[in-house]
TIPA-255193 format. One record per residue: residue in three letters; x, y, z of N, C-alpha, C in turn; residue number from 0. Coordinates in steps of 0.1 Angstrom, whole numbers. Example, Ala and Ser with C-alpha at 12.3 -4.5 7.8 and 13.67 -1.06 7.14 Angstrom:
2
 type   n.u   n.v   n.w  ca.u  ca.v  ca.w   c.u   c.v   c.w seq
  ala   132   -57    78   123   -45    78   132   -33    78   0
  ser   128   -22    71   137   -11    71   129     0    79   1
end
This chain:
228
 type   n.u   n.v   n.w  ca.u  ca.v  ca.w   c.u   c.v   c.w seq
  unk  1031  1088  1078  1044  1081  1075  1042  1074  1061   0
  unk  1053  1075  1051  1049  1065  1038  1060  1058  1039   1
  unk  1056  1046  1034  1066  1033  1033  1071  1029  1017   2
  unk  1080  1026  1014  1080  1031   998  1093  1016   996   3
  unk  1084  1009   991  1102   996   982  1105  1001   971   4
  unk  1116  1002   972  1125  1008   959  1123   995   956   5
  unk  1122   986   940  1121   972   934  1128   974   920   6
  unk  1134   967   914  1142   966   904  1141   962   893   7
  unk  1142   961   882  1137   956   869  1142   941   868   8
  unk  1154   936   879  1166   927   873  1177   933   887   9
  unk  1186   921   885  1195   926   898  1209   939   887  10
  unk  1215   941   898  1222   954   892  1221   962   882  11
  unk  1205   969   888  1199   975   881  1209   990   883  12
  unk  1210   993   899  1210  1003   905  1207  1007   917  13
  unk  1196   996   926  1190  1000   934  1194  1003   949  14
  unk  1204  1004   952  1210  1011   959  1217  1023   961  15
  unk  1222  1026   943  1224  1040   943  1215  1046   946  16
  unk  1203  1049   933  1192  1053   934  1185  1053   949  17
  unk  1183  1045   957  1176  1049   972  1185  1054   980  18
  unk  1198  1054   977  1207  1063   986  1204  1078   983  19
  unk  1202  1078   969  1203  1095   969  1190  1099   972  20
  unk  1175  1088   971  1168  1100   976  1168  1099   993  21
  unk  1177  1090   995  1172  1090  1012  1179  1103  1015  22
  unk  1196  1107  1012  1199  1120  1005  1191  1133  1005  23
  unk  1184  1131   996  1174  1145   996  1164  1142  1003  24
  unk  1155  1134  1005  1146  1133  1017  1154  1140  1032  25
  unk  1163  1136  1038  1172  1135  1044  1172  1154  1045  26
  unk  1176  1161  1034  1179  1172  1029  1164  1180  1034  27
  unk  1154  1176  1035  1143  1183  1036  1136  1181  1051  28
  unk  1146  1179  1060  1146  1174  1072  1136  1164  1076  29
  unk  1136  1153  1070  1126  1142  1074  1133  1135  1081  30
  unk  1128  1128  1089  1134  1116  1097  1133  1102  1082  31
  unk  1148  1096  1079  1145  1086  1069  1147  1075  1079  32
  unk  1142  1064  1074  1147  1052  1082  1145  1041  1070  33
  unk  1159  1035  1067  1158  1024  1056  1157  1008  1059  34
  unk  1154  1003  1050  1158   988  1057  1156   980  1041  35
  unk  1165   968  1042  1170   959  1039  1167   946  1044  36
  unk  1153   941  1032  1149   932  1045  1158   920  1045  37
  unk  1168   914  1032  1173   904  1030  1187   911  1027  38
  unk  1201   904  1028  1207   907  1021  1221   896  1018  39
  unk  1221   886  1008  1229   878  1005  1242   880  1002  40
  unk  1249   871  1002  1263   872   995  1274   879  1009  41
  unk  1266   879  1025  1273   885  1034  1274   872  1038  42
  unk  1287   874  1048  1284   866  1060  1273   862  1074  43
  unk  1271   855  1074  1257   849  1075  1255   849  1094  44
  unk  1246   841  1101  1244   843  1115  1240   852  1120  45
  unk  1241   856  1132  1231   869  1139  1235   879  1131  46
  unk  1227   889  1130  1227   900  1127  1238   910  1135  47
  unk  1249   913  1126  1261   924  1139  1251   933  1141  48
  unk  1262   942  1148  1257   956  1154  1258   966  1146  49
  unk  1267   965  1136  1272   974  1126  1269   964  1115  50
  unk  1262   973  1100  1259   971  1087  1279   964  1087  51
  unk  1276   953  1078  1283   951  1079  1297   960  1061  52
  unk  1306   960  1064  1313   969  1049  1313   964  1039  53
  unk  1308   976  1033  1307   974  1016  1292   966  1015  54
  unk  1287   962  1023  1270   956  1023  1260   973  1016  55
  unk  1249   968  1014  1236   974  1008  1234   989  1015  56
  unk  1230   977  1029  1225   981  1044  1237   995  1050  57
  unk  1248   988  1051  1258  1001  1050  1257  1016  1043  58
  unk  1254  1012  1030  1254  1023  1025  1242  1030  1026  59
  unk  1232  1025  1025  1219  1034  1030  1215  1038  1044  60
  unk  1225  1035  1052  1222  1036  1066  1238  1052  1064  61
  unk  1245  1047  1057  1254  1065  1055  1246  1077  1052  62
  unk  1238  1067  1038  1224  1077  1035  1214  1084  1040  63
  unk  1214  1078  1048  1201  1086  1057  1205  1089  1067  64
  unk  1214  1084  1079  1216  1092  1089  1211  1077  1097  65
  unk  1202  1069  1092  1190  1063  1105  1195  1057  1114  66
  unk  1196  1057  1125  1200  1051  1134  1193  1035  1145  67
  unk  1184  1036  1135  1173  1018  1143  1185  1012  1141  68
  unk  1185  1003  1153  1195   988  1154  1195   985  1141  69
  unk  1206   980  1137  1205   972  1123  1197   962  1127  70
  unk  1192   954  1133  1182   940  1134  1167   945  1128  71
  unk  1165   959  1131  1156   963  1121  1160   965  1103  72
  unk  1173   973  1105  1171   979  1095  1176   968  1077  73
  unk  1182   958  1090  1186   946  1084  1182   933  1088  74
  unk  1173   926  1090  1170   919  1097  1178   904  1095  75
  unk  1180   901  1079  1182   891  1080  1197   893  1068  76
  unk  1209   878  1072  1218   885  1062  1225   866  1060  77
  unk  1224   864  1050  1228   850  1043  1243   850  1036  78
  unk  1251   839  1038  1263   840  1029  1264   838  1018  79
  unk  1255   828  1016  1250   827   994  1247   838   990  80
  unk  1258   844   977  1248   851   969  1240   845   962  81
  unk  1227   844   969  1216   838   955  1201   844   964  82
  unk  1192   838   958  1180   844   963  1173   846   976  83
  unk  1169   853   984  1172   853  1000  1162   837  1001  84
  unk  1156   834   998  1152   820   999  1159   808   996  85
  unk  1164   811   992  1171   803   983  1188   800   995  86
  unk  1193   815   999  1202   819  1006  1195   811  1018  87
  unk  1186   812  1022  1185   810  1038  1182   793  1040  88
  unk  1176   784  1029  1177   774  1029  1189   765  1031  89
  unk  1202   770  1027  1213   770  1026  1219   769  1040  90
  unk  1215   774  1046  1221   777  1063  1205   771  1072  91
  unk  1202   765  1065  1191   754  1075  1179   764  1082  92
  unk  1175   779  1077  1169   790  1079  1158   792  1068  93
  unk  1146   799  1074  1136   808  1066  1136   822  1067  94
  unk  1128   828  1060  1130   842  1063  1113   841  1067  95
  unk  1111   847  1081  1102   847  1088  1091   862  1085  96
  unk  1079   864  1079  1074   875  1073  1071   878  1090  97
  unk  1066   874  1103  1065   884  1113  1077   891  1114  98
  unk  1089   884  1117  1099   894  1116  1103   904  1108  99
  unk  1101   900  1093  1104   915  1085  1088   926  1093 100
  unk  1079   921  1091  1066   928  1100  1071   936  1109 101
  unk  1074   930  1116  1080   941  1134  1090   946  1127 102
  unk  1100   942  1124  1110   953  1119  1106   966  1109 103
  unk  1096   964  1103  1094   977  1095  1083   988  1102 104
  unk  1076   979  1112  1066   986  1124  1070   997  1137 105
  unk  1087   991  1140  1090   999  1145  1103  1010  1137 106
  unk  1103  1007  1128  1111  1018  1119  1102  1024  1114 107
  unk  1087  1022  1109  1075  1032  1109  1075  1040  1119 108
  unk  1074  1040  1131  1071  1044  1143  1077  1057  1144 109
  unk  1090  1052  1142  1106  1059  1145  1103  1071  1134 110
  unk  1104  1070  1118  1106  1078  1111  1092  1083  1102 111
  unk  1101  1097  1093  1087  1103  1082  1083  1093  1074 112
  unk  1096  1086  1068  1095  1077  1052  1104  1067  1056 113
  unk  1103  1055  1050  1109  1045  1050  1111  1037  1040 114
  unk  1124  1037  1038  1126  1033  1021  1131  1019  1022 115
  unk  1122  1003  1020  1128   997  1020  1135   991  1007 116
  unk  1150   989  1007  1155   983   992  1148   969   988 117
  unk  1147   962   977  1143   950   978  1155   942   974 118
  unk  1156   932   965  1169   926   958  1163   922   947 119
  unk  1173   920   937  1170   918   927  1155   921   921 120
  unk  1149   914   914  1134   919   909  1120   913   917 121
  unk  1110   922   914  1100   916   921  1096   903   927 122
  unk  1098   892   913  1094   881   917  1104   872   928 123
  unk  1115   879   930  1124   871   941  1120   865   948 124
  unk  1121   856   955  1118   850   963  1125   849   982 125
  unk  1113   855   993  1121   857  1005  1119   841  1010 126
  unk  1108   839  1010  1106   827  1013  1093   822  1010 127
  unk  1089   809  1008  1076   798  1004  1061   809  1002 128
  unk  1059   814   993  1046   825   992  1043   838   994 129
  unk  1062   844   998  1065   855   996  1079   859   991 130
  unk  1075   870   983  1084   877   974  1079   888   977 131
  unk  1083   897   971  1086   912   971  1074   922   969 132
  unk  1065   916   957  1050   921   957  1040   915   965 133
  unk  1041   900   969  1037   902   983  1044   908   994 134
  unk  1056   909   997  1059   921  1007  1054   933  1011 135
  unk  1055   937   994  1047   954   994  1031   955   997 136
  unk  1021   945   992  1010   943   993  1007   941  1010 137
  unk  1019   933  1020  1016   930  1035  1019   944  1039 138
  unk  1026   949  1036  1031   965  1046  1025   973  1038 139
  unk  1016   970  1029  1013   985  1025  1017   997  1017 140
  unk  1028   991  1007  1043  1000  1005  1034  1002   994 141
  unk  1042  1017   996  1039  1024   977  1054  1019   969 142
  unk  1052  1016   959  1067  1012   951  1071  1019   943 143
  unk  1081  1022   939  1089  1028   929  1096  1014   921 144
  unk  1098  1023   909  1107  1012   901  1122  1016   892 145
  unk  1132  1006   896  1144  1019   890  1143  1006   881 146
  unk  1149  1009   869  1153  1004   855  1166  1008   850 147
  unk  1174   999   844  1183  1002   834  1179  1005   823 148
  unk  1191  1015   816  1189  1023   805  1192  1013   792 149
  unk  1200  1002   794  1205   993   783  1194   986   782 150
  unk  1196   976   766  1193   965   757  1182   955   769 151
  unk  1169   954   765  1160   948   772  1156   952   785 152
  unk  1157   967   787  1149   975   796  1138   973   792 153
  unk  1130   974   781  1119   975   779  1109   967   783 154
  unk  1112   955   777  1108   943   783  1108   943   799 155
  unk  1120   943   808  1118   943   816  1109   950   826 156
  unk  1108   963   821  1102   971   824  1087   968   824 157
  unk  1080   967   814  1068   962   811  1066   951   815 158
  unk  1073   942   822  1063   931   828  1065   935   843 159
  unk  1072   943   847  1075   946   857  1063   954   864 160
  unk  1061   967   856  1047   973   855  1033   963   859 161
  unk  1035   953   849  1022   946   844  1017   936   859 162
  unk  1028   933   865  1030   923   874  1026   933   887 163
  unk  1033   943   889  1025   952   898  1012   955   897 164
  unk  1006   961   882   993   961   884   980   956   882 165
  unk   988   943   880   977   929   882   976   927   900 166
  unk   987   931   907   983   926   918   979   936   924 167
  unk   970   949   918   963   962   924   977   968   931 168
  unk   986   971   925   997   982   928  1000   992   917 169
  unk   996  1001   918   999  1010   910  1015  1021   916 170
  unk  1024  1017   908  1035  1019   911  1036  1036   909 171
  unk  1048  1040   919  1046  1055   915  1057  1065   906 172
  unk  1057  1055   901  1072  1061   889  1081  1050   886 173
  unk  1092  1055   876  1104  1043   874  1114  1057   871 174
  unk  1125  1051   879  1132  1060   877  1144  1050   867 175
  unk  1148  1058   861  1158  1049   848  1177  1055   856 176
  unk  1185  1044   855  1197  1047   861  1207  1035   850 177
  unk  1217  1041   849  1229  1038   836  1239  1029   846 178
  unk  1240  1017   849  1249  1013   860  1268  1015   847 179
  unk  1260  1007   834  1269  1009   826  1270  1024   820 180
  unk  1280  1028   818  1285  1046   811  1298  1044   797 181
  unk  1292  1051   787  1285  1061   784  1269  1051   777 182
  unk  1258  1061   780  1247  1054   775  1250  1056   758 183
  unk  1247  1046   748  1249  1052   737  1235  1055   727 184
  unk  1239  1056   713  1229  1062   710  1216  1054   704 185
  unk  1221  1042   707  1209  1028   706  1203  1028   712 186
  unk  1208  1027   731  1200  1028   744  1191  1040   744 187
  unk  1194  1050   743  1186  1063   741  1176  1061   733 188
  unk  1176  1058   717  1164  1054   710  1159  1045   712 189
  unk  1160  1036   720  1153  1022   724  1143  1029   737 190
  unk  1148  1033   746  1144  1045   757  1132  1052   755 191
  unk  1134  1057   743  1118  1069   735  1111  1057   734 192
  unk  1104  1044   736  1098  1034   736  1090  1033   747 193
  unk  1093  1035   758  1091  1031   771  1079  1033   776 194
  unk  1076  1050   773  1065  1058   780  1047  1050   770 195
  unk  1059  1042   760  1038  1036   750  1040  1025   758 196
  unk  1046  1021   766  1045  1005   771  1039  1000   780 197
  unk  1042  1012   790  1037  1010   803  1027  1023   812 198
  unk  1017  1025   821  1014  1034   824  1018  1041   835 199
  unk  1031  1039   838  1035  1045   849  1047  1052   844 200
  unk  1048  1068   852  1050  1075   845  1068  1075   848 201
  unk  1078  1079   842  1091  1077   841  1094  1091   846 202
  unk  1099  1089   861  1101  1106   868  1116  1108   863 203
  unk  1124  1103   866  1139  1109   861  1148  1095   861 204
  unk  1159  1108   851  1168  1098   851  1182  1100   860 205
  unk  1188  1086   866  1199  1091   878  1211  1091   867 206
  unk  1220  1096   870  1237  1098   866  1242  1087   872 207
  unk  1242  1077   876  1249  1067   886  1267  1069   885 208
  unk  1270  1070   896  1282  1073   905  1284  1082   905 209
  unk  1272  1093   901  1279  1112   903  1266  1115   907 210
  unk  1269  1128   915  1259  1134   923  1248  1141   913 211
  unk  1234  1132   917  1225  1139   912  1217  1153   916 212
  unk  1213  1159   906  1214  1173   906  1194  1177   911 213
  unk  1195  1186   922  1185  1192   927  1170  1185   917 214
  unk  1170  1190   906  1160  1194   892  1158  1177   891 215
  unk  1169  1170   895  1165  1153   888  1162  1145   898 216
  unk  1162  1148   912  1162  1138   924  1143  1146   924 217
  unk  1144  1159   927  1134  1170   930  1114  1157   927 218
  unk  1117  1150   910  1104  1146   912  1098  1132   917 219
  unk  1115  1126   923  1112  1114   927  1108  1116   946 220
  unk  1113  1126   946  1113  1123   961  1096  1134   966 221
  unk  1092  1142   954  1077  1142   956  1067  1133   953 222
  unk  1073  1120   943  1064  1109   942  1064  1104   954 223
  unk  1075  1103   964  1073  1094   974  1067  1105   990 224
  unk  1068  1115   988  1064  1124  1002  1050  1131   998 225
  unk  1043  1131   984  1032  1142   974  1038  1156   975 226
  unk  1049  1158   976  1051  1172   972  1057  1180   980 227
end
């Protein structure tokens, strides 16, 4: 089974498109996917429904894959602030409990091939008091991916992003680059040819964000996350 956090450079980067489509093609190559969403702000808050709730994260990657775990797995926790899930859960007199994200990804291990958890916004987020997101990946074991934006201070982003993974012994397994804004122009593109001297982790493809990506460009992300 591999466990894989899709993590972000910055919030709306893309990271929901992007792990929808490879749950998508994963999906396509008959794997059992199962996704989860360990936090997700800016919803309506209290027990977790039965159903992702509309227009949430969790919704759409749960279209994406097919998976059917209770949302209490696949969502465990869901805050009305949009702001940082620590931040969110403080707010409503709550923590975000790391046993619980633990069992919830233990038995969506169980269940599926791959398990693509989203994160929110960028690594250093904060779930709660001494964990964030690279400690998340570091407790479950997760191999990571990194999506990035194609605009003005990708770079930067990108390279500390890198740097911060592998100071904490993560060696990430690609960045996939996605345009939330369209048309890219021709600044973002030569700023882009920059990327590959900055960091050592290799840049598998780039997504089309809102149109379906094509066999040839989904094809090397979803062998970084299954080896092939």
């Amino acid at each position: 089974m591999t466990g894989v956090l899709v993590t972000g450079t910055d919030t709306g980067v893309g990271k929901t498109w992007v792990t929808c489509r490879i749950a998508e093609a994963l999906r396509e190559r008959g794997l059992r996917v199962g996704v989860m969403k360990p936090c997700e702000t800016g919803m309506a808050g209290g027990p977790t429904p039965k159903e992702a709730p509309p227009g949430s994260d969790a919704e759409k990657l749960v279209r994406a894959s097919g998976c059917e775990a209770p949302l209490a797995d696949v969502l465990p926790y869901v805050f009305k602030l949009p702001a940082a899930p620590q931040v969110a859960a403080l707010e409503e007199g709550m923590t975000v409990e790391f046993d619980v994200l633990e069992a919830a990804y233990a038995r969506l291990r169980e269940a599926h091939d791959v398990v693509l958890v989203e994160g929110a916004g960028g690594l250093l987020v904060p779930l709660a008091p001494g964990l964030d997101y690279v400690a998340l990946a570091d407790k479950l074991e997760l191999e990571v991916l990194v999506v990035a934006r194609t605009g003005l201070g990708t770079l930067n982003h990108t390279a500390l992003t890198d740097r911060v993974l592998r100071n904490a012994g993560i060696a990430p397994k690609g960045i996939v680059l996605n345009s939330p804004r369209k048309p890219l122009g021709g600044n973002d593109r030569a700023n882009l040819s920059a990327l590959s001297s900055l960091v050592e982790t290799p840049v598998l493809a780039e997504f089309p964000h809102g149109e379906p990506a094509s066999g040839s460009v989904v094809r090397p992300v979803v062998e970084a996350v299954v080896g092939g």
